[in-house]
N, C-alpha and C positions, 0 to 999 in steps of 0.2 A: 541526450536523447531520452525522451519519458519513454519509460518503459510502462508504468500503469499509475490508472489515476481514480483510488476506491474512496468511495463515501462510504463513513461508520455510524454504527448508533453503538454508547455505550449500555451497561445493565438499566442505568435511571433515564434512558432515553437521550443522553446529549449527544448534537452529530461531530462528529471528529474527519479530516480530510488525511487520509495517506498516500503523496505521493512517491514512486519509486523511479529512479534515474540512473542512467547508464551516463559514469561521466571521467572521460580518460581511462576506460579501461574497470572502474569501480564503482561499485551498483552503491548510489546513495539513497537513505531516504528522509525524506521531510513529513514531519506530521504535526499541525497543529487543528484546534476548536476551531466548531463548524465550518461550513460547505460555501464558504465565499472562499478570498484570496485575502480577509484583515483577518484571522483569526490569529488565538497567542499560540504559540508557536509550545509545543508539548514534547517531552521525553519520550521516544521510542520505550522507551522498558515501560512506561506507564501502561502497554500493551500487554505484559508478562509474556513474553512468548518469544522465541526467534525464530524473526525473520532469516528467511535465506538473502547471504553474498555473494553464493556463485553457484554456476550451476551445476545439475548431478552427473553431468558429462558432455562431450563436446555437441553430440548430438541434440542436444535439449533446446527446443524451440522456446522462443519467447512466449508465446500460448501457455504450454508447456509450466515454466517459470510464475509465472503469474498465478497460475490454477494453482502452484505448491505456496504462493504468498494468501489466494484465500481460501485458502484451507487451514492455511496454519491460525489465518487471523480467526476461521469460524470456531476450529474446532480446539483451538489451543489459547485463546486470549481470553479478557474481558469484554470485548467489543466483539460484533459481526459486520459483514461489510453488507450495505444497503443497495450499493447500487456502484460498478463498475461504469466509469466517465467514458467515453467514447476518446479517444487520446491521436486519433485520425480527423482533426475537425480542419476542413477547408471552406473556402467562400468563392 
């Protein structure tokens, strides 16, 4: 299950894609260069910051979660998030 799906700009303006997954039980994350689905595929720590694995209690909504993933990326990383993907998309 995707949990969230943020578009990055780093300090020299390159965009970077991080996505965050709920998968058996353990939140994975994927992040590689720019904002398609061919970019190279990149080192979480190139972020400098840690992400959260789990949550701050049982109560903690997925909203919630997310809000502590971009905060951490605004106010703790090299990168900012641009723009949160809508991760509800139907036809």
């Amino acid at each position: 299950m995707k949990i969230c799906h943020l578009h990055l700009r780093d300090s020299m303006g390159n965009p970077k894609t991080l996505i965050c997954r709920l998968e058996e039980g353990a939140v994975h994350y994927t992040m590689y260069g720019g904002h398609g689905s061919s970019g190279m595929g990149f080192s979480l720590s190139n972020l400098q910051c840690k992400l959260p694995v789990e949550k701050l209690s049982p109560k903690e909504t997925k909203e919630e979660f997310v809000k502590r993933i971009v905060n951490e990326i605004n106010f703790r990383s090299v990168c900012r998030v641009i723009k949160q993907v809508d991760c509800n998309v139907t036809f």
